[in-house]
N, C-alpha and C positions, 0 to 999 in steps of 0.2 A: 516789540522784542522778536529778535529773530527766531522761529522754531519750526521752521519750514523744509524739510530734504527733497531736493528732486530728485529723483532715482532716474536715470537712462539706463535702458535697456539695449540692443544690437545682437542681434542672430546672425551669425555668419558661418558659410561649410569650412569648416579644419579639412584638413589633406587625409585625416586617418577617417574622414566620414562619422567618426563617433561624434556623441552626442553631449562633449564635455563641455560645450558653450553653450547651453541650452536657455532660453530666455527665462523658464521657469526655476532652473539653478540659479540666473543671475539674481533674478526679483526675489528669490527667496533669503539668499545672503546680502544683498542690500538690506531688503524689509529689516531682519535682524540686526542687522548694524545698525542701522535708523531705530528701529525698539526700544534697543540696549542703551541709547544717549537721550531718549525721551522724544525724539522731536514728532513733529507729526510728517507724515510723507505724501509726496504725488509720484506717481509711475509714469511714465512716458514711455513709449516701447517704439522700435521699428524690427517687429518681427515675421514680417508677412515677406516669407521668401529669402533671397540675399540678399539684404542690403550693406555694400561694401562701404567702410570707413576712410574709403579716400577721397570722398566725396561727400557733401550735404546734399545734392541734387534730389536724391532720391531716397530723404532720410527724414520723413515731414514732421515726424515726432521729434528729432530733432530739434528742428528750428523753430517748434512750439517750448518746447523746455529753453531755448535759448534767449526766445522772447518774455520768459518769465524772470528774468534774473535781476531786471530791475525792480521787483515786490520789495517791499523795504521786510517782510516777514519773512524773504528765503534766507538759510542759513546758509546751506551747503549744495554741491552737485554729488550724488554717491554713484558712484559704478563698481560692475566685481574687478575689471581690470580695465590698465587704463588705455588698449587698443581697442577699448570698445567706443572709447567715442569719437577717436580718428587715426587714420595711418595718414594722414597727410601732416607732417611737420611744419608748415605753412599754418593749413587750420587750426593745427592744433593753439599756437601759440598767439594766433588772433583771441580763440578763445580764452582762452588763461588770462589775456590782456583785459575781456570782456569780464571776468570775473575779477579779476584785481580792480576793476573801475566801480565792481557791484558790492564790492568788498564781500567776495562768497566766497567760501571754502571750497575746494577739493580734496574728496576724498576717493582713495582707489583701495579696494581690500588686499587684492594680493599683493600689489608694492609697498602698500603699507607706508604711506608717506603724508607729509602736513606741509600745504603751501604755503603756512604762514611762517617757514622759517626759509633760512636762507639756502639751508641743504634741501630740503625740501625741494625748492625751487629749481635748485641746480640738477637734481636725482630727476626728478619731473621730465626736465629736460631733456636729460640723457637718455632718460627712457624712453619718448619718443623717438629719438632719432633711431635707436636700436627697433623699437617696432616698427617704422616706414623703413628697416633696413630688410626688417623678415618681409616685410610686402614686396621690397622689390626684388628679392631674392624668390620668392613664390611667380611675382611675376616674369622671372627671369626663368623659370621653370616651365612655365607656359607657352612661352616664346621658343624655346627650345623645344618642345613633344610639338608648334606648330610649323616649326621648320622642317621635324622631321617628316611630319604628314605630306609638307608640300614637296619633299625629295621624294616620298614615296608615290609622285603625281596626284595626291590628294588635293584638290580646292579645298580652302577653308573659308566659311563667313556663308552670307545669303547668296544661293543661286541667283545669274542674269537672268533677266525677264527671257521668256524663251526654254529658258533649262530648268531641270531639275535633279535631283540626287536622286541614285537609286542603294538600294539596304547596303554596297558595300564603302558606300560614298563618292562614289564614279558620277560625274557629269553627262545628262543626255538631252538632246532635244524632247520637249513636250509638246502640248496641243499648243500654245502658243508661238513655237518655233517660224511658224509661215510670216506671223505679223515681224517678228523680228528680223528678217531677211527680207521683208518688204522696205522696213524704215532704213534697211541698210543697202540695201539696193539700189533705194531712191535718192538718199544722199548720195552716192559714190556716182548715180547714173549722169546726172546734170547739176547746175551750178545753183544746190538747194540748200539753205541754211537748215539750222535747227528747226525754226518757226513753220518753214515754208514745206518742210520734209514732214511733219508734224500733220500742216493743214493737208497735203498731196496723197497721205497714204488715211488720215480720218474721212476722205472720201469713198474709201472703199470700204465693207464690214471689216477688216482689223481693226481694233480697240486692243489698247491695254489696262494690263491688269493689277490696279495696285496692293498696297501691301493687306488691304482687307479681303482683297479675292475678288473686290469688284469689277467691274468693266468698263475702262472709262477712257475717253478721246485721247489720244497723244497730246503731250504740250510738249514743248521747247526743250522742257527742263529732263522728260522720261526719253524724248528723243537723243537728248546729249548723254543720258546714262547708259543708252542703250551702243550708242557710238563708240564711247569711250570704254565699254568691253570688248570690241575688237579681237582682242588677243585671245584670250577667253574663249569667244565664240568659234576662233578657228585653230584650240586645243592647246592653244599654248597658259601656262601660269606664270605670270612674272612675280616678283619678290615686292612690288609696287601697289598700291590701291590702284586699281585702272583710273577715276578720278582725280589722282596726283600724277599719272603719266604725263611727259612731256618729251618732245622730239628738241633735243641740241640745234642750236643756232647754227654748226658747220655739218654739213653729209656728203656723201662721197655719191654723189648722183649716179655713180655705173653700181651702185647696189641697191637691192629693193629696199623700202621703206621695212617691211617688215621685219626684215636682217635685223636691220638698226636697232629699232624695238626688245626685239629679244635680246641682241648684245647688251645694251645700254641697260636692261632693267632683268637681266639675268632669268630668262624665261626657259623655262621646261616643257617637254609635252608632258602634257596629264593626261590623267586619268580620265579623259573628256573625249565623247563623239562628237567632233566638229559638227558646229551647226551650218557654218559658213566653207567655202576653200580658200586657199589661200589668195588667189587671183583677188574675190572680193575685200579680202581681208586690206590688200596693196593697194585697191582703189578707192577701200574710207579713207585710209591713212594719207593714202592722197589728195583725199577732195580736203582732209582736216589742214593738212599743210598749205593747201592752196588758201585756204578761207581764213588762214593762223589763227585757230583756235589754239589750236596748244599752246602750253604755256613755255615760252623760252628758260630753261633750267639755269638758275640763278645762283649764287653760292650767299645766301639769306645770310648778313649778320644778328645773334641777339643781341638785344640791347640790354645788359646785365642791371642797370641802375633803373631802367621802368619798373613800378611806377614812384617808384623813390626819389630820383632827381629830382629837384627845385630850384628855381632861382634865386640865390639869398637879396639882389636887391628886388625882385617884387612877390615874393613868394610864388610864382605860377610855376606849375608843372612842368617838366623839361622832357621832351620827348624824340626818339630817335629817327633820322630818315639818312637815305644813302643820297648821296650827291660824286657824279662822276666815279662809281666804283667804292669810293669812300666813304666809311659811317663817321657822322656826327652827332651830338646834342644840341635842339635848339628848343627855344621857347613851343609850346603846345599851338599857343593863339599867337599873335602879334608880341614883337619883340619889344620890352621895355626900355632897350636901349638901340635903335636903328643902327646896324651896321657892327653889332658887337652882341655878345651874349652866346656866339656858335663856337662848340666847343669841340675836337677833335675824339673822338669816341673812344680810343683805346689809349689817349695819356692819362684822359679821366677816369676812365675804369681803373688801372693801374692806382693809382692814387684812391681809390675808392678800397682796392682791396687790400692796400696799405695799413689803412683803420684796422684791420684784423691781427697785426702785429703786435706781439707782444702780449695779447690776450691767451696764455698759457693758462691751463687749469693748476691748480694748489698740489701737490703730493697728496695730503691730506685726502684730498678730497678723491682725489684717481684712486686710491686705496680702497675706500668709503665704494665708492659709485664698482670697482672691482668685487667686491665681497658681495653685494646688493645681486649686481647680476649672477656669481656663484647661488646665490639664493634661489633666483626669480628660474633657475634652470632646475635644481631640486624639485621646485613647486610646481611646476609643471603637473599638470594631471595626470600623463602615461608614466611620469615617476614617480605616484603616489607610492608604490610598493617600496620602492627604493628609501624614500625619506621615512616611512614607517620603519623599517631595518635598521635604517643608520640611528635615528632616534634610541631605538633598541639596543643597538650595539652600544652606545652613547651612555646609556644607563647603566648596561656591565662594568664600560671601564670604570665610571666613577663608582660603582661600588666596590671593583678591583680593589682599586687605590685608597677607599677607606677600609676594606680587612685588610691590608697590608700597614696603613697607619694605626689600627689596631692593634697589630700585632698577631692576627688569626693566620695569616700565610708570613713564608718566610721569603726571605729574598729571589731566591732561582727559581719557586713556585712563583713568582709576581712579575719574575720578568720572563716566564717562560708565557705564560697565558697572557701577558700585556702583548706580548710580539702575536701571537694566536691573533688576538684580538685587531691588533692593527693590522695584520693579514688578511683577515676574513673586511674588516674596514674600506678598506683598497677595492678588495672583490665586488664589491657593490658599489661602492663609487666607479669603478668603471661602468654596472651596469648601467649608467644615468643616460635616459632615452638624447637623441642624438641632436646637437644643435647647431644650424644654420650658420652660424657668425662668430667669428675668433675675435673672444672678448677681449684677450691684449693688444690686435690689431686694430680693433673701436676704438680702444685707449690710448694706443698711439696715436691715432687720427685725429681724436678728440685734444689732446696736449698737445697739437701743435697745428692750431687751426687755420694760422697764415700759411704753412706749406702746405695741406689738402687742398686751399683754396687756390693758391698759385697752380696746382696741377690738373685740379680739379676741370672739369667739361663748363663751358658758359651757360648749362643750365642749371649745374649744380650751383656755380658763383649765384646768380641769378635769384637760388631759391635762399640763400644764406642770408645773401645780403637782404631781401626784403626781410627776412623773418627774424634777424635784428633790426635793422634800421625802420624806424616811421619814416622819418625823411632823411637827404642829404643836401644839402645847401652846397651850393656852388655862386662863387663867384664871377664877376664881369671879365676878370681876367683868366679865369680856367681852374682856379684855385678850391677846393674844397675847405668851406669857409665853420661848416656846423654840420653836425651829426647827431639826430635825436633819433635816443632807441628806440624800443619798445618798452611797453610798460616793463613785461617777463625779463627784460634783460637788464633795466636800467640799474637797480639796483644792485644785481645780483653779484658783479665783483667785490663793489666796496662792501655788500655782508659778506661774502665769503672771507675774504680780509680778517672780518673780526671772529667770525666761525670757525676759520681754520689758525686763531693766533699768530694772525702773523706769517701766514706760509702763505699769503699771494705776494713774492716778490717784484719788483718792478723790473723787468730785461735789461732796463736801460741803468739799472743801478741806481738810483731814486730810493726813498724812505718811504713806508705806506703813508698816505696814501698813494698809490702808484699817478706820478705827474703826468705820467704818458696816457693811463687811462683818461682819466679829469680833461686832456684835451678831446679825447677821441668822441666823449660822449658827455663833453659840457652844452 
């Protein structure tokens, strides 16, 4: 008999620094939850530090609670909310999948929802996308105070070997600085790779120092890091990883290399003591072009349907490569069909994101998933004041309304103190602490998910398409032949269908069950 809850726990810092996610508040309203239904519970925590939800990498409790789900005694997963167990819309719905296979409940306290219905499922859903909405939006916050640092010539990230930051964040040579103008020197002086610039300058006491502080021989690999800061070392910041820099295939030879550089990757002077001058700077960059390391700057296609494509005549994986400038799909290994199977990349996508057609949400249900989120912004922790008030004022009115159906007050007394009241109503729903994401523009997005997706970036198509689709089948002729969802989606139209009576219509004018679905994800 199932009587098992695993509780997950996740610490993560809020923006306001308070301490309203605290792992000992979560464990303590799971615990009770789990109490009050009898079951017995297991804790799993990852509380030691941040551990960020967009990832499992570094979530090890995690993936210990994950590897328990096959106990035939686990009942449920319980969390207090449900971006505690991921901001990644991907993982998320791997798991859900994992849990629908273990036939386990989720439960979340504050959405307050049950996976085993078909709203349920749909709410779930919504609700992460809205949470990986606030993450990117957080992240889009970060991105911005780190652009502004680097206008304001601030580096950001780990000092080059060679420099270090001093208290006001400024860049300067350290005691390492000599060895670093030796590896850079000896590169730039003669016709020396990485390997050989490496062994030329370990013959003399320079050593570097890696990320433990210790002191250890150059290799190839601390040599090319130490190269490909260049810019860096002679005061410039570019907008680029130096490691992802790369010199353009055409240059205007009557200009110096290092011109180029800075154009091309929008460099500033910082807030940095050259360690190097410029002269040296001109002759890495030259010995790197002579020797073409750099990498020739490419315009990379994604391939939206990895790792989803398959071949419907032998099931193998279908994977993308560029041929003459052009993306295509071909088989991973050896082709099942010699001379045929290779499919032009952008008619196939097109027709991939076709499937998303006509998968409009219910009224019904946009209403439902509408009012949820007015909820989920109430509950909020910094508006616990707020929803205490409104509760309050909530209580007035309906006792208004029964001394007036009494007969204790008269008419212009009931609607003179009902307006009061809706007044003062108002004033405090305005106070409601402030929210990230315009829930009718979610909602617009979400009702009409063939158009987000047609304008959508190819890594957003990308993350959609995998996080419906298990596979997509294609045929020898280019044809997308089968489309199997995922477990979290397969069903979730055809209940909604009968959850919302009858208000999932078919676009195409069809009688439920919708024909156009039944093909898309038979």
């Amino acid at each position: 008999m199932r009587q098992v809850a695993l509780i997950y726990v996740r610490k993560s810092m809020v923006r306001s620094k308070a301490d309203e996610l605290s792992p000992a508040r979560q464990r303590t309203l799971c615990t009770q939850a789990v109490t009050r239904r009898g079951w017995q519970l297991e804790i799993y925590e990852d509380a030691s530090g941040h551990r960020s939800g967009r990832s499992e990498l570094h979530r090890p409790a995690f993936r210990r609670l994950k590897a328990q789900l096959g106990r035939p005694e686990v009942k449920a997963v319980v969390v207090s909310r449900l971006d505690r167990l991921s901001r990644s819309p991907k993982d998320f719905f791997n798991f859900l999948s994992l849990l629908q296979k273990h036939q386990v409940e989720l439960i979340s306290l504050q959405e307050q929802f049950d996976t085993s219905t078909a709203i349920g499922k749909a709410f779930v859903s919504i609700l992460m996308i809205v949470a990986a909405l606030e993450a990117d939006l957080a992240s889009e916050r970060t991105t911005g105070a780190l652009e502004f640092l680097r206008d304001q010539g601030i580096h950001i990230g780990n000092p080059p070997f060679g420099m270090s930051r001093d208290d006001e964040g400024a860049l300067k040579p350290n005691e390492d600085a000599p060895a670093a103008r030796a590896i850079l020197a000896t590169y730039a002086s003669a016709d020396h790779s990485f390997q050989t610039t490496a062994d030329h300058v370990n013959a003399t006491p320079f050593r570097f120092r890696d990320r433990s502080g210790n002191r250890v021989p150059f290799t190839k690999y601390s040599t090319r890091s130490i190269v490909s800061n260049v810019l860096l070392y002679a005061g410039f910041i570019p907008t680029t990883r130096s490691k992802d820099m790369a010199l353009p295939v055409e240059l205007d030879d009557s200009r110096p290399l290092t011109d180029h550089m800075i154009e091309i990757y929008h460099a500033i002077h910082g807030k940095i003591e050259p360690l190097i001058s410029r002269d040296l700077a001109e002759r890495v960059l030259s010995a790197r072009l002579k020797h073409r390391k750099l990498r020739v700057v490419r315009h990379a296609h994604l391939f939206i349907l990895t790792p989803a494509l398959h071949c419907a005549a032998c099931q193998a994986e279908m994977r993308g490569y560029v041929h003459r400038a052009k993306p295509f799909y071909k088989h991973k290994h050896k082709s099942c069909s010699p001379g045929h199977g290779q499919h032009a990349a952008e008619a196939l996508q097109k027709k991939a994101l076709a499937l998303f057609r006509g998968l409009a949400l219910p009224p019904g249900l946009v209403e439902l998933i509408r009012e949820k989120l007015r909820e989920r912004l109430k509950t909020k922790p910094e508006n616990e004041e707020v929803r205490q008030a409104l509760e309050r004022l909530q209580g007035k009115m309906e006792r208004l309304t029964e001394l007036y159906l009494d007969g204790d007050l008269d008419r212009n007394h009931y609607t003179a103190r009902k307006a009061a009241l809706h007044t003062t109503i108002a004033e405090w729903i305005a106070k409601l602490g402030p929210i990230d994401y315009n829930i009718e523009a979610i909602l617009d997005q979400l009702g009409n998910l063939a158009q987000v997706l047609a304008k959508g970036t190819p890594a957003q198509q990308k993350r959609a398409i995998n996080a419906v689709f298990h596979t997509i089948h294609v045929g020898l002729d280019g044809q997308i032949k089968k489309a199997e969802p995922r477990a979290w989606f397969a069903p979730l139209f055809a209940d909604l269908a009968a959850a919302m009576n009858g208000g999932l219509k078919c676009p195409q004018g069809n009688s439920n069950p919708c024909r156009h679905l039944e093909r898309v994800v038979s």
